[in-house]
N, C-alpha and C positions, 0 to 999 in steps of 0.2 A: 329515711332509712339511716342506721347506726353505723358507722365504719369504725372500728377497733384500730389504733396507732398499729403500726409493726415495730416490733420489739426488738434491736439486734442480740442473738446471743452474747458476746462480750460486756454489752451495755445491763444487759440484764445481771448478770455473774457482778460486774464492778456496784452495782445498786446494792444488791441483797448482802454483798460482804461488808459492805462499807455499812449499813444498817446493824445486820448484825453483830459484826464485831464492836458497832459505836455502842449498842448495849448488852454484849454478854460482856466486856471488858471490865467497866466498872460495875455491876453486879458482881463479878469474881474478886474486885477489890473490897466489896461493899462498901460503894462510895455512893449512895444510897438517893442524894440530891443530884449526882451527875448521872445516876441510873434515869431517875425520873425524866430528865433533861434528854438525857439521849432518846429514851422513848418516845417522848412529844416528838422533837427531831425527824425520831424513823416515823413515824406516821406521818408525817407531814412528806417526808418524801415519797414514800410507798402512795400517798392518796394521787401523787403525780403521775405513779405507773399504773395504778387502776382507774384514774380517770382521765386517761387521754383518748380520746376519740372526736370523730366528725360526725354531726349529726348535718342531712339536707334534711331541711324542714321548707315544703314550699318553694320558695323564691329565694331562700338563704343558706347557707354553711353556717353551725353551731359549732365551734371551735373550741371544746372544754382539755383545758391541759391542768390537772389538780383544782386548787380553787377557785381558777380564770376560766373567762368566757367571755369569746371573742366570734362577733357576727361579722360573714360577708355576704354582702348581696350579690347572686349569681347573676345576674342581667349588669353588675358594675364590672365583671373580672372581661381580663382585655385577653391576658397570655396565661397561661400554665408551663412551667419549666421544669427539665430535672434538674436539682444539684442536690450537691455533695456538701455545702457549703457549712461548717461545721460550728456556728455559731448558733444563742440559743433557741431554740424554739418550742412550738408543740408539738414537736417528732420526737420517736424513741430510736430512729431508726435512721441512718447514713443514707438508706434509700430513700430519697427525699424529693418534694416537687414544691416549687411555691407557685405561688395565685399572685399576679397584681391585678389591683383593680384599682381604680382611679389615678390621681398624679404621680404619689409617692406609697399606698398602702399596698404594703407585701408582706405576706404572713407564709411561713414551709411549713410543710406538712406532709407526713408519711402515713398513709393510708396502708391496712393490709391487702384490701382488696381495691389494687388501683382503677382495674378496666373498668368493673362497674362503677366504682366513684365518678371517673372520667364521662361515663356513658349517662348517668344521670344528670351530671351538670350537661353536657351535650344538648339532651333531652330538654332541658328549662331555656340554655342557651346556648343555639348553635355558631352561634358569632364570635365563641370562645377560639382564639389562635393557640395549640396543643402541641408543646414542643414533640417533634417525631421521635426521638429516643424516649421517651416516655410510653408512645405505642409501638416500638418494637421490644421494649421489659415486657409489656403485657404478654405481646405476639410470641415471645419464647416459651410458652409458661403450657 
């Protein structure tokens, strides 16, 4: 199943202006090679906001953030945690949970629809330790 990132409103606002203005600016100068240049640019970031999701496939998490793609195996993940932590990842979104799995691999990740995320990896592996404020966000909802 496909999980779509969540999006913060301000995060989304700061994207699209910063897109846009990087190219209606010089088109209004007609600066014609920095038009071209900003557009590649905005595409390359926009492919980030439409292609951020989690797919479980099986026994794994498909982890596409723009042109990256990042597998974890759900039978390796030890803890799931919330944070806030604001460095970069494949989340669009401050609501954030990461996965460790093995010694040192940790990846965050902001699911829109966390219970059932949560509830299918459960389902593959129940030996997953799920930080509690992670299931009382759900439990408000």
């Amino acid at each position: 199943m496909y999980f779509r990132s969540k999006k913060d409103k301000w995060l989304t606002i700061i994207l699209w202006v910063i897109v846009l203005l990087g190219v209606i600016a010089p088109l209004l100068n007609r600066q014609w090679f920095a038009s071209g240049l900003m557009i590649i640019i905005g595409l390359f970031l926009l492919w980030f906001w439409f292609r951020t999701g989690y797919r479980i496939d099986n026994d794994k998490i498909l982890i596409y953030y723009g042109p990256v793609k990042q597998t974890v195996k759900i039978k390796d993940i030890e803890i799931i945690f919330k944070t806030k932590f604001p460095l970069t990842s494949p989340a669009l979104s401050f609501d954030r949970m990461q996965i460790k799995s093995g010694k040192y691999d940790i990846v965050t990740i902001s699911p829109e629809e966390k219970e059932s995320f949560l509830q299918q990896l459960m389902d593959i592996n129940p030996d997953i330790s799920i930080d509690k404020r992670l299931l009382e966000s759900t439990d408000r909802k």
